[in-house]
N, C-alpha and C positions, 0 to 999 in steps of 0.2 A: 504493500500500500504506500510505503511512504516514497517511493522509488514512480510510480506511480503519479503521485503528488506532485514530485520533484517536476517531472518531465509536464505536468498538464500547466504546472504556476509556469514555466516559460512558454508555454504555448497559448494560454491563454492572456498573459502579460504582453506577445506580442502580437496576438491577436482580435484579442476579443472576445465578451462570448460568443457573438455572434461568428464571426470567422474561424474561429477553434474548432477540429476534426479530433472528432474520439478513434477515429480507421487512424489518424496518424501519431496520435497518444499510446492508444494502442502497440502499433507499429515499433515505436520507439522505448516501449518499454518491456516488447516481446514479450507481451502477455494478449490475451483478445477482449473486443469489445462487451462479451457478453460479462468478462472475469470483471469490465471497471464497472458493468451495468450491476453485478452482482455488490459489489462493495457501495457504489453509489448512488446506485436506483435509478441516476437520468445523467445527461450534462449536463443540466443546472446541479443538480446535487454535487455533483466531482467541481465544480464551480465555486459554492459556498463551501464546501471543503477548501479548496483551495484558498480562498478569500480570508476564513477564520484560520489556516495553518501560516497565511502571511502576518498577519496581525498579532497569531500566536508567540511566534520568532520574534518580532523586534517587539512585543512586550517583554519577554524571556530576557534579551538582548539588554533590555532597557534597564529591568528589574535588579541588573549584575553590575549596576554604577554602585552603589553602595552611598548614594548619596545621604543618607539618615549619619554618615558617618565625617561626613563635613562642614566647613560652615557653611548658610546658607549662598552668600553668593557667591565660595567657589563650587556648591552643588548646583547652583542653578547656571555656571558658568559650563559644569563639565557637563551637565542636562542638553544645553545646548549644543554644545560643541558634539558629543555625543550623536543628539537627532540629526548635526546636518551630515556626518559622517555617514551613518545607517544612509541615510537616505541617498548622497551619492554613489555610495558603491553598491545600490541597491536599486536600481532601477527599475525593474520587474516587480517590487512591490509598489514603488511611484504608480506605473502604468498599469494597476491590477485595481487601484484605490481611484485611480481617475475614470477605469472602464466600470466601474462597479455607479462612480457619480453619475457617468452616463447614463446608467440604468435606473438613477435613481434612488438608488440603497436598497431596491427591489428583493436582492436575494439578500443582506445582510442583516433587514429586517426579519427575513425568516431563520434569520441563526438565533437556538438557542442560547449558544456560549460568546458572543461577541460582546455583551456589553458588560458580563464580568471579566473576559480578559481585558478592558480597560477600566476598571475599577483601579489595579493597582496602579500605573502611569497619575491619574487624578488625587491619587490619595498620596503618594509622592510627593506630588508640586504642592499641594496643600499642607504637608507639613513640614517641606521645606519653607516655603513662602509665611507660615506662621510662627515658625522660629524668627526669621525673620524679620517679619515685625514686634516679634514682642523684643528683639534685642536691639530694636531701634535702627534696621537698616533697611528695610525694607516702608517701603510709604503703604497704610492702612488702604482698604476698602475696596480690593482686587480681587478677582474670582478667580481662583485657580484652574477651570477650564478655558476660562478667557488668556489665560497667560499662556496651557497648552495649545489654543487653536495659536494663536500670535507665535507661539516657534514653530509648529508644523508649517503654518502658513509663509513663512520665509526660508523656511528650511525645505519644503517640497519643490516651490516655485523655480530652484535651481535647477534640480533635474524635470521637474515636469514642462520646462519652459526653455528651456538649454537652447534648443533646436532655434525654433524661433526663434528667440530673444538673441540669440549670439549672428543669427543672420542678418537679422534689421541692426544690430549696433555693432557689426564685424568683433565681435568679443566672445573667445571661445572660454566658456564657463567650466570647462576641462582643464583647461593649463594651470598646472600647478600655484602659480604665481597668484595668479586671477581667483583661484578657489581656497588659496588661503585669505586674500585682502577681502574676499566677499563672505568668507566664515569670521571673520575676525571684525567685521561690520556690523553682524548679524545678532554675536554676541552681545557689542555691546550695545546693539539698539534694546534686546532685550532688557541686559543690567540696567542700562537709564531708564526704561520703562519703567520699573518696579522700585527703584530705590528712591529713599528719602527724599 
């Protein structure tokens, strides 16, 4: 199964649901269609599988900063720096979370386990961000989902915009140079955001 898996998140991350072949999931994982229909009942099912084993990995991934073990803003400094890493060397989860926006959240509405594998990432920021404030570095009356979407949102845009973005302003968002001055931007728009 997990082999399986492996092979459908990049098939599907470059895909689509919609343009994604189970004959070539399949094919590629030298097992047959009837063995993925058996483990996941349809290709939407092998799908939301998919979708909840990507989200699984970079909470896992996320969970292993150890941030309860810092101060607040070098946890929410490595919190950041942290999501824009995952997310650039991680593209196929970029484009699995964007083909899923497409649909809507259609299939991720019908996962039962997605919304307690993000319990932990919220409750995280929450009791980074409340240390925080109670030791005076952080500025009161911030929602800690609001401060998660604000890094996904500048930390995704890199890779889910790369293409474009780096055509219309000749600046390739790959080159070393350019993806450290743009994580190191990113950081600190967050830290200003939150602090005193």
């Amino acid at each position: 199964m997990a082999n399986i898996l492996e092979v459908a998140m990049a098939e599907f991350a470059e895909k689509g649901l919609a343009g994604a072949r189970i004959d070539e999931i399949a094919a590629a994982t030298h097992t047959s269609k009837r063995m993925i229909y058996y483990y996941f009942e349809s290709k939407e099912g092998l799908y939301l599988a998919v979708l909840e084993e990507a989200y699984r990995r970079m909470r896992e991934i996320e969970s292993e900063q150890q941030l309860d073990d810092l101060e607040p803003e070098a946890a929410l400094r490595r919190l950041v720096e942290f999501t824009f890493d995952h997310h650039a060397s991680h593209e196929d989860y970029i484009r699995l979370v964007i083909s899923e926006n497409m649909n809507r959240g259609q299939f991720l509405a019908q996962s039962k386990s997605i919304q307690q594998l993000n319990v932990p990432a919220i409750s995280a920021i929450h009791r980074l961000y409340e240390r925080g404030v109670a030791g005076g570095v952080f500025r009161p009356g911030l929602d800690p989902i609001d401060i998660h979407a604000s890094i996904s949102a500048l930390t995704f845009f890199n890779v889910s915009n790369r293409h474009t973005f780096g055509l219309i302003f000749k600046r390739d968002l790959t080159a070393p140079d350019v993806k450290a001055q743009r994580r190191a931007s990113i950081v600190d728009m967050v830290l200003r955001f939150v602090r005193q």
